[in-house]
N, C-alpha and C positions, 0 to 999 in steps of 0.2 A: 607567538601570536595565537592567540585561540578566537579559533573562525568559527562564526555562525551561522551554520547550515540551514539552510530553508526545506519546509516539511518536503515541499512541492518538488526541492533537486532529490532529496532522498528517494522519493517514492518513483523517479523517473528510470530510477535504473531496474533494469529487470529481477537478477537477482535479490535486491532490495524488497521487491514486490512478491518476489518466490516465498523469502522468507517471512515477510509478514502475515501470507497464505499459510503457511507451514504452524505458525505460531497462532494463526487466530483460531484454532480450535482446543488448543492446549498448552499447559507451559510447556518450554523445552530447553534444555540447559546449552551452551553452545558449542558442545561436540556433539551430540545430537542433531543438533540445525547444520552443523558442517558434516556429517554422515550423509546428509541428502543431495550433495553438490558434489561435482568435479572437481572444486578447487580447492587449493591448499587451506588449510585450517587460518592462518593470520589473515587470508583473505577474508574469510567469512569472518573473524572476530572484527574487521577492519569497517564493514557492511554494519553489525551490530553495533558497534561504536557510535557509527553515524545514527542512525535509531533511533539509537540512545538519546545521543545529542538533541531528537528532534523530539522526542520526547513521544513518536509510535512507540515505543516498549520501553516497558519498565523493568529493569534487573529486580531480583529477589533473592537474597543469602540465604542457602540453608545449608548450615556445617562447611565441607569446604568446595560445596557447588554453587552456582551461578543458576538461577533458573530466570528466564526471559518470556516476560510474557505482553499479551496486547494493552495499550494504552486505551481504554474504549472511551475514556473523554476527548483525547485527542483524536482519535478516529473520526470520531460524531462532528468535532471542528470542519474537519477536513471536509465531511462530506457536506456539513450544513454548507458550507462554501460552494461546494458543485451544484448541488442543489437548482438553485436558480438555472444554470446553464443547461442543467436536462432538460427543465422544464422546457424552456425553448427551445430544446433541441425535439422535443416529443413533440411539442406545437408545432413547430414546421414540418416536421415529416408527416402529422395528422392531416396537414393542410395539401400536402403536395399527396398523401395519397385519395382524401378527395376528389383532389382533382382530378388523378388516375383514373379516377372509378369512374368518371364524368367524359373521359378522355374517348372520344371518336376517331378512331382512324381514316383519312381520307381515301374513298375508294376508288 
């Protein structure tokens, strides 16, 4: 059965998130990206798998290495999605500290 991971379960795990930090500033092959963790090496190829699948990184063959690097179209999806939610997350908080500021303490 080949399951289809969603970007959103991906990105929820931490180390999932470790390594996309790791990778968004340069490629890195994946014993590389497993040198930065505590866990076993099939773990972290297991983490890139999923990635993969969602398509944050993209593999790239050179001779007989693997190099893993960031998806920046998919990224930009991702975040066009959040997008919206900050904004209203930045509107409320502007709003409620307004009113902070406005805020008298009964004496």
């Amino acid at each position: 059965m080949n399951l289809r991971r969603d970007v959103f379960q991906a990105i929820a795990d931490p180390t999932r998130r470790a390594i996309l930090l790791l990778v968004a500033t340069q490629t890195m092959t994946a014993g590389a990206i497993a040198a930065n963790f505590d866990t076993a090496r099939p773990t972290v190829s297991k983490h890139l798998s999923i990635l993969t699948e969602c398509e944050l990184l993209q593999q790239e063959q050179n001779g007989r290495e693997v190099y893993y690097h960031i998806n920046a179209k998919k990224m930009k999806e991702v975040a066009d999605f959040i997008e919206p939610f900050r904004n209203m997350w930045d509107d409320r908080f502007n709003k409620l500290e307004a009113i902070m500021k406005n805020y008298k303490p009964k004496e």
